[in-house]
KOLKE-903978 format. One record per atom (N, C-alpha, C, CB): residue number from 1; residue in one letter; atom name; x, y, z. Coordinates in Angstrom, 3 decimals. Each point is the difference from the previous one (the first is absolute). Last residue first. Glycine has a CB too. Layout:
# residues N
{NUM, A, CA, {X, Y, Z}}
...
END
This chain:
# residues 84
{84, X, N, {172.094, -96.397, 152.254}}
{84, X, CA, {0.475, 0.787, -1.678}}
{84, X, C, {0.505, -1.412, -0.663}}
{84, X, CB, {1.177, 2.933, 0.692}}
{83, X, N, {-3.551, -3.701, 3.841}}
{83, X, CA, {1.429, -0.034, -0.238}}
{83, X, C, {-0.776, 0.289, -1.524}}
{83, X, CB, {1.936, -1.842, 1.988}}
{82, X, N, {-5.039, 3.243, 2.131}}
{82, X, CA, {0.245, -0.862, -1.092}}
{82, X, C, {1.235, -0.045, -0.597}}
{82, X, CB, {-2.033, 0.281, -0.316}}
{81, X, N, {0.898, 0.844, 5.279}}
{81, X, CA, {-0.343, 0.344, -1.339}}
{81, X, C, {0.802, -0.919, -1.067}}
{81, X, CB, {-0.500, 2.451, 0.861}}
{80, X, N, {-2.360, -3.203, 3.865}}
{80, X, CA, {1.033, -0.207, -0.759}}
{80, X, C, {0.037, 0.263, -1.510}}
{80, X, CB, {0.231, -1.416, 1.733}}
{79, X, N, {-3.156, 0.622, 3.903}}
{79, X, CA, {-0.065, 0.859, -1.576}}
{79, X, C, {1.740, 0.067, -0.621}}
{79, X, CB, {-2.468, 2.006, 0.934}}
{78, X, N, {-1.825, -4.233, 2.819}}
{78, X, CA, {1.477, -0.438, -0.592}}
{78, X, C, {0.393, 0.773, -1.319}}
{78, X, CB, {-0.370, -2.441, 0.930}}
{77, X, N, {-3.493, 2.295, 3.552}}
{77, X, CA, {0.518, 0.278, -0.940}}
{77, X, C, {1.177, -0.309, -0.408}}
{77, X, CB, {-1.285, 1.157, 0.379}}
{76, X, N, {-2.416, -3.687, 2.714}}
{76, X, CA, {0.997, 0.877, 0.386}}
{76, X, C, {0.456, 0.376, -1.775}}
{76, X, CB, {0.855, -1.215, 2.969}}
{75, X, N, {-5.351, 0.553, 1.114}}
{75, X, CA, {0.588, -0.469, -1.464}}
{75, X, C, {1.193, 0.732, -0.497}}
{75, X, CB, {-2.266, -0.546, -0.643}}
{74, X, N, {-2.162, -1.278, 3.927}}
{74, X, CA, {1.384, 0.692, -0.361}}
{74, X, C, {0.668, -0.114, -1.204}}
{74, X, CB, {0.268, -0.262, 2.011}}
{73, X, N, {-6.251, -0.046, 0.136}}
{73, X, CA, {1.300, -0.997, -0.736}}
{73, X, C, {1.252, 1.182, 0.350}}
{73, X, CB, {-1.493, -1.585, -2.578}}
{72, X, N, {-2.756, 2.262, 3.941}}
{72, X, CA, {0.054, -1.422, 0.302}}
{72, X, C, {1.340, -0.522, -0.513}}
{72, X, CB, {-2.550, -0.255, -0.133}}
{71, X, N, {0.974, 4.718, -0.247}}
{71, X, CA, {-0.779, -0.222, 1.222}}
{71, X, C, {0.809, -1.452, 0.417}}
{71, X, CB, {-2.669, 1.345, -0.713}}
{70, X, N, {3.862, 0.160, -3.562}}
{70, X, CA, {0.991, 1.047, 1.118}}
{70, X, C, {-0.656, -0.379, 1.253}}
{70, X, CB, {0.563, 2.330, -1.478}}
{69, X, N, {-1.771, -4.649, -3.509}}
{69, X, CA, {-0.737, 0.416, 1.160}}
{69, X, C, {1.036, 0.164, 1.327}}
{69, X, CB, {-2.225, -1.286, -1.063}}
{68, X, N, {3.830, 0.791, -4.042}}
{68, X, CA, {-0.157, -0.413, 0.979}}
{68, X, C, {-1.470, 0.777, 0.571}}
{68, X, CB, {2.755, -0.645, 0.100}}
{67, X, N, {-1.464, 1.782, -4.360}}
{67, X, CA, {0.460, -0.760, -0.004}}
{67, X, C, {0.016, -1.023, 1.172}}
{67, X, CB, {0.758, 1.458, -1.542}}
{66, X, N, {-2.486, 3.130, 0.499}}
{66, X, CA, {-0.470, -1.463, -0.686}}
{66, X, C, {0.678, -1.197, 0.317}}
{66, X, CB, {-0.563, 1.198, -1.784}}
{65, X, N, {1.201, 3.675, 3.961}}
{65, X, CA, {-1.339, -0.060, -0.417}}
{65, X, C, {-0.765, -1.241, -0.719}}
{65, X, CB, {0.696, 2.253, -0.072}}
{64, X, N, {3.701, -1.715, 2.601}}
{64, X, CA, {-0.899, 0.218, 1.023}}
{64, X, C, {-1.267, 0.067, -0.814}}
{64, X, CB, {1.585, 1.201, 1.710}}
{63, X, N, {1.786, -2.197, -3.704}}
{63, X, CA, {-0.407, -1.484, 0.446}}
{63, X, C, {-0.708, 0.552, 0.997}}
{63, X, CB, {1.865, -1.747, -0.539}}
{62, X, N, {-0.206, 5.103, -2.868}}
{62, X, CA, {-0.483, -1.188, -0.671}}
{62, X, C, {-1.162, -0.830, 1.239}}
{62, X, CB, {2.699, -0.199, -1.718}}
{61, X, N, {0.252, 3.219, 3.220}}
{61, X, CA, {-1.168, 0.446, -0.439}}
{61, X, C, {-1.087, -0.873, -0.744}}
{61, X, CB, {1.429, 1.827, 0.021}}
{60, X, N, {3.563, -2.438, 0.412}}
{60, X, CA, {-1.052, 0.133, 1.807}}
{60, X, C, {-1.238, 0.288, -0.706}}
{60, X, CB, {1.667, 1.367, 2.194}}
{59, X, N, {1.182, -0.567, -5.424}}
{59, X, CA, {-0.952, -1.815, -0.086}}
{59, X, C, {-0.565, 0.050, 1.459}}
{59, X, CB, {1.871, -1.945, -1.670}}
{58, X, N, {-0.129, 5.862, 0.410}}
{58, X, CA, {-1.245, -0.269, -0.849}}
{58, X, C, {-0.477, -1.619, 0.378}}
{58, X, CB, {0.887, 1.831, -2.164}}
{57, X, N, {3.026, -0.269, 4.520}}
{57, X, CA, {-1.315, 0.788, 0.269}}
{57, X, C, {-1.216, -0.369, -0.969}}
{57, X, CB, {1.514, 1.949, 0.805}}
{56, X, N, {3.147, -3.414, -1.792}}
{56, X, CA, {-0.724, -0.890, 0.884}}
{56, X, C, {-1.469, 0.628, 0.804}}
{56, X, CB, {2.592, -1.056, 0.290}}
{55, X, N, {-0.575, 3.348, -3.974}}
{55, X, CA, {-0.549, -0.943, -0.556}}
{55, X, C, {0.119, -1.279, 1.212}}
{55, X, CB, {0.585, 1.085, -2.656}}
{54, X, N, {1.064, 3.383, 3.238}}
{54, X, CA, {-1.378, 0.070, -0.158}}
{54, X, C, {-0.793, -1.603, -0.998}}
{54, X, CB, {0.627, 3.237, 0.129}}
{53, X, N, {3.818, -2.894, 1.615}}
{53, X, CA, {-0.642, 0.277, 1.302}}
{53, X, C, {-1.241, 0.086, -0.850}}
{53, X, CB, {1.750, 1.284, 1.882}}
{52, X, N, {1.435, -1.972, -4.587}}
{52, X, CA, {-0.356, -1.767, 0.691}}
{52, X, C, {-0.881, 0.661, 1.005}}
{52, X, CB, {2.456, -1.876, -0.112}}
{51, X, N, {-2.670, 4.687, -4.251}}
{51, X, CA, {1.236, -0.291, 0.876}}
{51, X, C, {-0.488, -1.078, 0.868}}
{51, X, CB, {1.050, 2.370, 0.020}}
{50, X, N, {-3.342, -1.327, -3.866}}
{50, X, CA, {1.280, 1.460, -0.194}}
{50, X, C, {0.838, -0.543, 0.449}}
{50, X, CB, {-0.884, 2.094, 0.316}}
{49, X, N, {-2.759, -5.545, -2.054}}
{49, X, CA, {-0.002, 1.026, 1.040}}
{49, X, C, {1.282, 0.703, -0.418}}
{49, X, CB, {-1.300, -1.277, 2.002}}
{48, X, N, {-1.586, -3.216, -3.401}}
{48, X, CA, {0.969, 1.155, -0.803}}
{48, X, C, {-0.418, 0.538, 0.933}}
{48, X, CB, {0.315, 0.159, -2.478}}
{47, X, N, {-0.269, -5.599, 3.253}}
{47, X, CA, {-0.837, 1.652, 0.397}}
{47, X, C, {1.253, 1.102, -0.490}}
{47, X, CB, {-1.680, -0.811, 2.726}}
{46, X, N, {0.142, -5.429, -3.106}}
{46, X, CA, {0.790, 1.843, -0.127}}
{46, X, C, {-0.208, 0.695, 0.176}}
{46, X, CB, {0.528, 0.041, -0.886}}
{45, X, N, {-2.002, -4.689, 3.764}}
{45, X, CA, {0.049, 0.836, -1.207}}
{45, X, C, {1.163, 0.869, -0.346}}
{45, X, CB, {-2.208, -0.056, 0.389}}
{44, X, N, {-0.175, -4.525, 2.555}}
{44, X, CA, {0.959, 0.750, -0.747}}
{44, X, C, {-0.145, 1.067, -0.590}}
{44, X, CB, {0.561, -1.610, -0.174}}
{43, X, N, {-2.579, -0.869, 4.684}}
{43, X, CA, {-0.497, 0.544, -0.571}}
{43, X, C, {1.786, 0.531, -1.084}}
{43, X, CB, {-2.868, 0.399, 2.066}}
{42, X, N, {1.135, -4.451, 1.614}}
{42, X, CA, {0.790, 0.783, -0.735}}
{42, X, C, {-0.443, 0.444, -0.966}}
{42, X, CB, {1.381, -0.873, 0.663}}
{41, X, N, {-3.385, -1.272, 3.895}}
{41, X, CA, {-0.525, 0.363, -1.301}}
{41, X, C, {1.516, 0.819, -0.430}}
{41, X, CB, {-3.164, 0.225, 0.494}}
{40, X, N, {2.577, -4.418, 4.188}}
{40, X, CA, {0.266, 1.810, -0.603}}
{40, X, C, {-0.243, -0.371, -1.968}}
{40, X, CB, {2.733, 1.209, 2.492}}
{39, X, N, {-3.147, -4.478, 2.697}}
{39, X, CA, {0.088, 0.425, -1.612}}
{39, X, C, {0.284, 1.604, -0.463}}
{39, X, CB, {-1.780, -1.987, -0.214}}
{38, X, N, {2.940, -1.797, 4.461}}
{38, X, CA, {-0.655, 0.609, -0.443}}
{38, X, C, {0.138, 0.291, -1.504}}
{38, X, CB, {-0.126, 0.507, 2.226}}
{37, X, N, {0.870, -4.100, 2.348}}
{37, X, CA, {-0.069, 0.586, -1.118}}
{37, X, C, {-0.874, 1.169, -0.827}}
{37, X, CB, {0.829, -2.004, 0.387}}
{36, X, N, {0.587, -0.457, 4.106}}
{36, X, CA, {0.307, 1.574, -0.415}}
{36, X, C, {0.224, -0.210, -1.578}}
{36, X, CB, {1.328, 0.990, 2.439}}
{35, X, N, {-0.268, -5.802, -1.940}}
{35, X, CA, {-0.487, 0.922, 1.440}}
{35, X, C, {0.071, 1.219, -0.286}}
{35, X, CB, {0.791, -1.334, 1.643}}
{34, X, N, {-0.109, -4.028, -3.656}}
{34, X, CA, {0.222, 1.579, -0.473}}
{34, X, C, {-0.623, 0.463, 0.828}}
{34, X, CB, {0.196, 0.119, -2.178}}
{33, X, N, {1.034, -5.325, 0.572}}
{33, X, CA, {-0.563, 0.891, 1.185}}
{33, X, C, {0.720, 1.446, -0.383}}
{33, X, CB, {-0.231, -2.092, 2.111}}
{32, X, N, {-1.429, -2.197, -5.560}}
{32, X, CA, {1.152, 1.171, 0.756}}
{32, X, C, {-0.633, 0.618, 0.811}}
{32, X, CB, {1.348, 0.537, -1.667}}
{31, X, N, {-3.289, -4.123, -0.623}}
{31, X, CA, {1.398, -0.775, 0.653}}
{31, X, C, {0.165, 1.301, 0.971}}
{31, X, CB, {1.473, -1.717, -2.260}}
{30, X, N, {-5.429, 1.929, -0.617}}
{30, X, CA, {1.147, -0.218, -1.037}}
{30, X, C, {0.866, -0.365, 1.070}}
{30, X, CB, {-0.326, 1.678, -2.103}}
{29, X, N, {-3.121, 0.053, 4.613}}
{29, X, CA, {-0.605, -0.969, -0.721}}
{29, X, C, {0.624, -0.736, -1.057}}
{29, X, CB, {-1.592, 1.217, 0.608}}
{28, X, N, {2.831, 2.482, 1.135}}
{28, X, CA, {0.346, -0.891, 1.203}}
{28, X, C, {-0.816, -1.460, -0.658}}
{28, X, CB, {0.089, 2.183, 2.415}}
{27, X, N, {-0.235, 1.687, -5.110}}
{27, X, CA, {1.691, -0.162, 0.582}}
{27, X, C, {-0.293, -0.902, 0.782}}
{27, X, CB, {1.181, 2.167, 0.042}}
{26, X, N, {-4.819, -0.635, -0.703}}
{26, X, CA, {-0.129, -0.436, -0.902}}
{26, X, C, {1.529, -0.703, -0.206}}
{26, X, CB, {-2.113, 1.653, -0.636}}
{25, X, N, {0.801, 1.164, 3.747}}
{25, X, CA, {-0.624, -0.992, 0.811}}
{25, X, C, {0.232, -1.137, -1.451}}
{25, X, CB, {-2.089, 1.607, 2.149}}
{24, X, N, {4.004, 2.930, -2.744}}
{24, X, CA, {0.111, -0.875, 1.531}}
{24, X, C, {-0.290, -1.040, -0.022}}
{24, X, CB, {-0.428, 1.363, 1.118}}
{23, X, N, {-1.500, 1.289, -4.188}}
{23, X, CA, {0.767, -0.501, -0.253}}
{23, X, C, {1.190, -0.510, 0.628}}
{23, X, CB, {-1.139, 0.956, -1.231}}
{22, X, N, {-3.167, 0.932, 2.651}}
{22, X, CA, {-0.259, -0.826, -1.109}}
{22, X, C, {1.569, -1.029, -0.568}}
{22, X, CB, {-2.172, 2.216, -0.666}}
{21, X, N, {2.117, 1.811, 3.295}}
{21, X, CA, {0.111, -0.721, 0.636}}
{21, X, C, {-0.451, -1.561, -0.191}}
{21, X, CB, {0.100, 2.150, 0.947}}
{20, X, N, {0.813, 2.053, -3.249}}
{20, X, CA, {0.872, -0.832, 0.881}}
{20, X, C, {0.013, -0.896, 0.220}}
{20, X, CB, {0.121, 1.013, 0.611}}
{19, X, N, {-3.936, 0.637, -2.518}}
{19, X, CA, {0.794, -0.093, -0.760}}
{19, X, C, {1.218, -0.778, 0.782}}
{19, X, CB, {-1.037, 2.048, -1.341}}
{18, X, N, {-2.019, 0.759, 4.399}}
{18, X, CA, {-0.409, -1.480, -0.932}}
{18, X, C, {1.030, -0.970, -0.475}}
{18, X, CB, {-1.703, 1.326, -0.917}}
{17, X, N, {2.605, 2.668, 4.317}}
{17, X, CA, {0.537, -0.245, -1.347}}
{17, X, C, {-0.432, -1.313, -0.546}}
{17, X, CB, {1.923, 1.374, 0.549}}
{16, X, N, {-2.939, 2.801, 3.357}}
{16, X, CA, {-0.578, -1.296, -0.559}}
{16, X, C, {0.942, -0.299, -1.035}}
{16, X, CB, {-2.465, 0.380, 0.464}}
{15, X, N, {3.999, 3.436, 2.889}}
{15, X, CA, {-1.073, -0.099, -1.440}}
{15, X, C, {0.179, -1.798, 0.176}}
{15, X, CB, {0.633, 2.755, -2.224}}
{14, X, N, {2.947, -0.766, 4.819}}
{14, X, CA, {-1.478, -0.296, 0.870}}
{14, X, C, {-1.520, -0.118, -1.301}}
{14, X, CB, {1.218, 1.906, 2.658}}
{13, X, N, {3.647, 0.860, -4.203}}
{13, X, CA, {-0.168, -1.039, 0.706}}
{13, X, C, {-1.386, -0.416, 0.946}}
{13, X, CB, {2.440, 0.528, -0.258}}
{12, X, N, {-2.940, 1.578, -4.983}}
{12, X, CA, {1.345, 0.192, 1.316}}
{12, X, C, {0.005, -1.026, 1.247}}
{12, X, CB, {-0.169, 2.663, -0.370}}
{11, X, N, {-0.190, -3.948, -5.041}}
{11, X, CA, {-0.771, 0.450, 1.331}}
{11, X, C, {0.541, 0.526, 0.951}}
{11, X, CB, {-1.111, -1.402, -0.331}}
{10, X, N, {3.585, 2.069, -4.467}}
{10, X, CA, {-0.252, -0.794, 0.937}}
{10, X, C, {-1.211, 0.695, 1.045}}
{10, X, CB, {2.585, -1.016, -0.415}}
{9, X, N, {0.445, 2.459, -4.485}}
{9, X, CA, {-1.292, -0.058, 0.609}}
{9, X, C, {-0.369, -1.498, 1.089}}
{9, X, CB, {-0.659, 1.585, -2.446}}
{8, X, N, {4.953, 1.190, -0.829}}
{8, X, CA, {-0.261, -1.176, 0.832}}
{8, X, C, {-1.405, 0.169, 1.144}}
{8, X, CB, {2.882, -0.421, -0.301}}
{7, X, N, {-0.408, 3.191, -4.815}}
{7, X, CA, {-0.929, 0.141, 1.411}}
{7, X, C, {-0.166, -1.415, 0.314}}
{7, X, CB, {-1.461, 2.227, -0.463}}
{6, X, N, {5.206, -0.228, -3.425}}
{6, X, CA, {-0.932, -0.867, 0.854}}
{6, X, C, {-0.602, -0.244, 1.401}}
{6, X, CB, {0.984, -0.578, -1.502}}
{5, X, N, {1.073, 3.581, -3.311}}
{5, X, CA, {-0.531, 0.106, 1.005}}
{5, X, C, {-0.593, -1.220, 0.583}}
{5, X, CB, {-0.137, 2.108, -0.741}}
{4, X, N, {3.647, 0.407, -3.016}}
{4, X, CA, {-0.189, -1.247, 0.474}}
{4, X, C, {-0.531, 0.493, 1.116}}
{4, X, CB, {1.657, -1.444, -1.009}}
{3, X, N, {-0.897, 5.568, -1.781}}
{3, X, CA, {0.403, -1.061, 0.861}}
{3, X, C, {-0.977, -1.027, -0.246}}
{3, X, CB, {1.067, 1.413, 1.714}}
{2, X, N, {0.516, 3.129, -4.864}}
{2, X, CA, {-1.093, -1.376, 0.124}}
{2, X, C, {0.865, -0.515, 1.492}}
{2, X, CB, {-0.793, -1.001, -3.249}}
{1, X, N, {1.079, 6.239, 1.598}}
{1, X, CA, {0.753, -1.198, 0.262}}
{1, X, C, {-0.982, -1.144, 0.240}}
{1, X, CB, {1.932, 1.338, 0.965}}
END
């Protein structure tokens, strides 16, 4: 069965967020005030698997070995099979 897979990769909380915070200050500098901003990485794909349990296991797997750093970052799974 193919699913639709999207991993949401964020700092966890108390991490540094440059980037953020780059674009905070860049918001305030354009008119807008914005507060707690943050960023996150979306990751898309397909994934052929049997069933949804071993194909959210493969992608856990995925983001504990490439996709994130598990020390510094979270990250949440989204799995959905594909409509025939």
């Amino acid at each position: 069965m193919r699913y639709d897979v999207q991993v949401k990769i964020s700092l966890k909380k108390g991490m540094l967020n440059p980037e953020a915070s780059t674009i905070e200050r860049a918001l305030a500098l354009l008119g807008y005030e914005v507060q707690d901003t943050d960023t996150i990485d979306i990751i898309k794909f397909v994934l052929d698997e049997d069933t949804e349990e071993k194909a959210r296991e493969e992608v856990d797997d995925m983001c504990q070995r490439l996709l994130c750093n598990p020390v510094i970052h979270d990250y949440e799974i989204e799995i959905n099979p594909q409509e025939d």
